[in-house]
N, C-alpha and C positions, 0 to 999 in steps of 0.2 A: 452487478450494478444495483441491482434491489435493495440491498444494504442499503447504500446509500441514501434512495429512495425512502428507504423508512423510515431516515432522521426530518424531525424539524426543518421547513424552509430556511431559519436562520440559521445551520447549519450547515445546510449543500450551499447555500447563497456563495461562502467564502471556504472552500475546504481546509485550506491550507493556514488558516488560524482558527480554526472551530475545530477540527477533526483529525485526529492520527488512525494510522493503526498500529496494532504492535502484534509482533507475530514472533514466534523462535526461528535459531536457526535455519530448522528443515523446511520450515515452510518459506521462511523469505530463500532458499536456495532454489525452491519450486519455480516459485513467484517471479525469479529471475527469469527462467525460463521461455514465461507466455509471451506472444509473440501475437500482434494483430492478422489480419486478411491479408497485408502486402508485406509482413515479415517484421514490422517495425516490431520492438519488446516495447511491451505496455510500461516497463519497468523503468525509471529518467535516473540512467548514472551519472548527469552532469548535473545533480546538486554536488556530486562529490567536489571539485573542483570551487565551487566557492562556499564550503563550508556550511550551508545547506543540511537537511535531511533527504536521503535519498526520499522517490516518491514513487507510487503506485496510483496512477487515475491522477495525477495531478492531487493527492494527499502524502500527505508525510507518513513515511515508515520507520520507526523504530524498534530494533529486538529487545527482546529478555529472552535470556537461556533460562529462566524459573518458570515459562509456560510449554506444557506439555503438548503433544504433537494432536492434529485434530483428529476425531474416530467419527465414522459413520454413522448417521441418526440422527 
């Protein structure tokens, strides 16, 4: 959540039209994965159904397979 934190107020204000992220495959397979304290995934597969960008945190995620996987440091 820090990330987030370190943008602009006019940018956490509205995430969902100021801000994406974009991440590769491997990582949004991860990303799929995390799961809140009561099990809920952080991850919102029902933009799929209305044509929407899936989201993470309530921001928009889209892939590129031209970025490389992330390395420690």
């Amino acid at each position: 959540m820090e990330f987030l934190y370190s943008l602009p107020r006019q940018y956490r204000n509205n995430p969902a039209d100021n801000v994406a992220f974009l991440f590769n495959d491997t990582v949004i397979s991860q990303l799929r994965q995390i799961v809140d304290g009561v099990g809920r995934p952080l991850w919102n597969w029902n933009a799929l159904a209305s044509g929407e960008p899936e989201t993470l945190l309530n921001v928009p995620v889209y892939c590129s397979p031209s970025l490389g996987n992330p390395t420690a440091g």
